[in-house]
Wavefront OBJ file of the C-alpha trace (Angstrom):
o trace
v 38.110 -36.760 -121.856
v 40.201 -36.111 -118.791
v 41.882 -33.232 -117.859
v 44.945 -34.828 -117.358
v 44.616 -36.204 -121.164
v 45.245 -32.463 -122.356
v 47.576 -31.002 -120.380
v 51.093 -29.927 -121.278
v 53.596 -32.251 -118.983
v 55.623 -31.827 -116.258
v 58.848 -31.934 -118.225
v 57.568 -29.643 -120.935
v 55.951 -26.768 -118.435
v 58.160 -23.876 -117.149
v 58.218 -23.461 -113.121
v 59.942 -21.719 -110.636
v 61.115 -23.201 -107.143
v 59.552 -21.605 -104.059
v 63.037 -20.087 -102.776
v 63.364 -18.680 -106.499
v 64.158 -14.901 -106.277
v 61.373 -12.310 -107.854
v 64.354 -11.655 -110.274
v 64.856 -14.921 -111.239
v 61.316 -15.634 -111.861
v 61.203 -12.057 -114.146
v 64.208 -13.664 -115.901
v 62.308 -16.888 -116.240
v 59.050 -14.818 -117.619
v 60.798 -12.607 -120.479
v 63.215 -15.692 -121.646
v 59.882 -17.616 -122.617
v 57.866 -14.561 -123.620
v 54.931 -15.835 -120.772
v 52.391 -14.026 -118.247
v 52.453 -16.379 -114.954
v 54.381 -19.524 -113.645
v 53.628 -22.365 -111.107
v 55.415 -21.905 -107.642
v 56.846 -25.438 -106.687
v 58.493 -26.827 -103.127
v 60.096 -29.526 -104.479
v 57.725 -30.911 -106.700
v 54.333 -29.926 -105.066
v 52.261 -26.870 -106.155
v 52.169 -24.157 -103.715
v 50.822 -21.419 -106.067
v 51.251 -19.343 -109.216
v 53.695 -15.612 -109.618
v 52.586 -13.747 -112.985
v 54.151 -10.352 -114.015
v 50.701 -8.316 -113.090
v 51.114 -9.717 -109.916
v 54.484 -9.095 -109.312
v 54.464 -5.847 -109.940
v 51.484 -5.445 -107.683
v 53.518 -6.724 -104.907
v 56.359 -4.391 -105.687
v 54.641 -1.108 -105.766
v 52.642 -2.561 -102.276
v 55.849 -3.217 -100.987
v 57.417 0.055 -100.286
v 60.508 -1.178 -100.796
v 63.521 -0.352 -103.572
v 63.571 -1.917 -106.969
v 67.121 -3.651 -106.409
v 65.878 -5.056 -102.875
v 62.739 -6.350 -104.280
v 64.245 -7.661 -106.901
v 66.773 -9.750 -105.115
v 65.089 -10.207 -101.241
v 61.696 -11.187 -102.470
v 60.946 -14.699 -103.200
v 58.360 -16.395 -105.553
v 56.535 -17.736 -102.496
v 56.305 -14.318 -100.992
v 54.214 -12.959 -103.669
v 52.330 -15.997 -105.097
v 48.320 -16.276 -105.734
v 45.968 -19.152 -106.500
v 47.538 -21.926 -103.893
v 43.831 -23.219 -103.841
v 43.314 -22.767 -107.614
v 44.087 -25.953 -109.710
v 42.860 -28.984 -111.608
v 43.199 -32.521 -110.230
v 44.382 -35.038 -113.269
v 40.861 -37.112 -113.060
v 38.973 -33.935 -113.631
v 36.895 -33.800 -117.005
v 38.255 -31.354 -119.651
v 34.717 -29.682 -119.034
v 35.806 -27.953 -115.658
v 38.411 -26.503 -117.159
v 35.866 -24.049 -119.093
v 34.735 -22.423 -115.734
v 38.406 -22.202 -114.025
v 40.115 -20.818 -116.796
v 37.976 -17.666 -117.176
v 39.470 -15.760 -114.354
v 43.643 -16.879 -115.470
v 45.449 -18.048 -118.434
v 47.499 -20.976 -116.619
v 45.774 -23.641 -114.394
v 48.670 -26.450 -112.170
v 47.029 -30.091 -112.633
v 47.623 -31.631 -109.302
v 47.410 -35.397 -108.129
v 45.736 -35.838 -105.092
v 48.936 -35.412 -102.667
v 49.090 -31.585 -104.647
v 52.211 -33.352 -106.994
v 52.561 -31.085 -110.201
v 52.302 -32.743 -112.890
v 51.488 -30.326 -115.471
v 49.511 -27.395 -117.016
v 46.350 -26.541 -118.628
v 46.461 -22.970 -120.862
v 43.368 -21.327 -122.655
v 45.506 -22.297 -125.712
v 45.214 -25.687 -125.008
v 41.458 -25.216 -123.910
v 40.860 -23.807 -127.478
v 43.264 -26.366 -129.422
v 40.691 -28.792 -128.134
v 38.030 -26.973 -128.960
v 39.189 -27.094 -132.674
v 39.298 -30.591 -132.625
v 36.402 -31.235 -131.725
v 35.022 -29.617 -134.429
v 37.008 -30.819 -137.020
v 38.458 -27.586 -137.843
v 41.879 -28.332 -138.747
v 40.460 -30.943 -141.347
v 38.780 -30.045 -144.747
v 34.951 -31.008 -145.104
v 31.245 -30.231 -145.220
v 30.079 -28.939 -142.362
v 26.256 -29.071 -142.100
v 23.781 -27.558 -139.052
v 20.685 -28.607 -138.534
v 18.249 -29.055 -135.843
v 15.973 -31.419 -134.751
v 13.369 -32.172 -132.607
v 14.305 -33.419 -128.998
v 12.496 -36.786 -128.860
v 14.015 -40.057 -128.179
v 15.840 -41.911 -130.605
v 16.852 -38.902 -132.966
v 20.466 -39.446 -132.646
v 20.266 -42.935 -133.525
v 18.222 -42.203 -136.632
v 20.864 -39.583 -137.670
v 23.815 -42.628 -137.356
v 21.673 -45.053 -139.453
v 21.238 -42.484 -141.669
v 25.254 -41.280 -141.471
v 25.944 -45.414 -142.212
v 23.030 -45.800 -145.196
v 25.116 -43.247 -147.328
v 28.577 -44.561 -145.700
v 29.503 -41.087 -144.131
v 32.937 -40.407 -143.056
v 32.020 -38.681 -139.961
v 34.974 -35.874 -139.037
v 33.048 -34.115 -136.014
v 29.050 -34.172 -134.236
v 28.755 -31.854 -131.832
v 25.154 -30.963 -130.757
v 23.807 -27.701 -128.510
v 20.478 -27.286 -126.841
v 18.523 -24.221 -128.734
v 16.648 -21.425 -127.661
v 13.598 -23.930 -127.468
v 13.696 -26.678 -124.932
v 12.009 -28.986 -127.473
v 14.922 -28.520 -130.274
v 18.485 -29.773 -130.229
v 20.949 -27.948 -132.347
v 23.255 -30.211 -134.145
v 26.474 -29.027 -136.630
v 27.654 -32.410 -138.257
v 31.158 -32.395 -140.523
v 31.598 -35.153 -143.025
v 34.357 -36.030 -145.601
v 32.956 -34.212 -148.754
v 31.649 -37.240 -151.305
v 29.599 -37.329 -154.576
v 25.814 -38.130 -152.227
v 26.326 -35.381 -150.427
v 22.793 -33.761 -152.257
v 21.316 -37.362 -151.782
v 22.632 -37.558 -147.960
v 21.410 -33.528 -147.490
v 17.949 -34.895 -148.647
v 17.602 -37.641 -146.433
v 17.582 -35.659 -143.590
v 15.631 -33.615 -144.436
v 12.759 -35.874 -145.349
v 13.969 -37.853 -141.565
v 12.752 -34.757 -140.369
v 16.266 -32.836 -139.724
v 15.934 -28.923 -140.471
v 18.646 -27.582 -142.147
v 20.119 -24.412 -141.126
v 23.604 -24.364 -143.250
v 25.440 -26.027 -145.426
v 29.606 -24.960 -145.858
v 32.010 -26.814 -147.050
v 35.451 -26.033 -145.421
v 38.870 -26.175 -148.001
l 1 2 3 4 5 6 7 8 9 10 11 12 13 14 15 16 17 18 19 20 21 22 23 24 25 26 27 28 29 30 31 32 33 34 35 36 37 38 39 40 41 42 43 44 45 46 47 48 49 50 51 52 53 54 55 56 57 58 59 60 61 62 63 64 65 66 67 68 69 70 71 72 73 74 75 76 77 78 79 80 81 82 83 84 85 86 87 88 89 90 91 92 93 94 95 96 97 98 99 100 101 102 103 104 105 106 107 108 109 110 111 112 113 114 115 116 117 118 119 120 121 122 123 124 125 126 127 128 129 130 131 132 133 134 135 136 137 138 139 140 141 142 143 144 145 146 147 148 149 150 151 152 153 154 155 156 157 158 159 160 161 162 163 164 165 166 167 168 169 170 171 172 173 174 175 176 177 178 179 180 181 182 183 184 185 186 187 188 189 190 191 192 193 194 195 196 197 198 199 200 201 202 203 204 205 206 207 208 209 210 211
């Protein structure tokens, strides 16, 4: 999946213009209850104002609250202008980027915003992909890392007609193992299906069955 494939849209995000005073943008902040806001000149991305950072700039300043406050414009004070996503990125990169700021600008390759990625939306994903939002049986297991293993798990998945939610799969503490947590539709075989793997050679770790 692609970055761009996630994001929140243009026409959904909040933003401030460049020439945008630092009270407008505080207005803009505590209307929408939010921590940080893309800077645009006209509609490319020239950086990001949040309210740590604006009142970083203030007490730096020197100068009075009211002058700030009205003088001061979001392009003064803004950080990140070479922190962003392009759209064809893979939702992957967002993992790394988003550690160090809630908000990342997705960019096209002329620096056109054309939306924004949140940790929210990082995590929403997240969800999905394990079929969390969805009841189920949710089974872990590992197995041995040898070719071919995944493939035996889907013949095995269509033998006993498995509705497959989520398959996710993690590399364990040993190189030769690959960690796998598997959610199906809960169904009458599920004993028969549970056995099956087990005699493929699968090693169950937990079995939970999410309402």
């Amino acid at each position: 999946m692609f970055v761009k494939n996630a994001m929140i849209p243009k026409h959904k995000c909040y933003v401030v213009n460049e020439n945008d005073s630092i009270e407008k943008t505080l207005e803009v902040l505590e209307h929408h209850k939010i921590d940080g806001l893309p800077v645009l000149s006209n509609d490319k991305y020239v950086g990001v104002v949040s309210r740590y950072n604006i009142y970083e700039s203030y007490f730096l300043s020197g100068m009075e609250r009211e002058k700030f406050l009205k003088e001061t414009r979001a392009t003064d004070i803004a950080i990140h202008q070479d922190k962003f996503l392009i759209e064809s990125n893979v939702f992957e990169d967002t993992l790394v980027e988003l550690q160090d700021f809630p908000i990342l600008s997705v960019i096209d390759e002329n620096k056109k915003f054309l939306g924004l990625i949140t940790r929210y939306d990082v995590l929403d994903q997240f969800k999905s992909a394990f079929g969390m939002e969805r009841k189920g049986v949710r089974i872990a297991f590992t197995s041995v890392e040898t070719e071919g293993r995944i493939a035996r798990l889907g013949d095995i998945i269509q033998q006993y007609s498995e509705s497959v939610i989520s398959l996710v799969t993690f590399d364990a503490t040993d190189k030769l193992l690959r960690r796998i947590v598997l959610k199906i539709e809960k169904k009458d075989n599920i004993d028969k299906f549970i056995t099956k793997l087990e005699k493929s050679g699968f090693r169950i770790l937990d079995i939970h069955e999410e309402e």
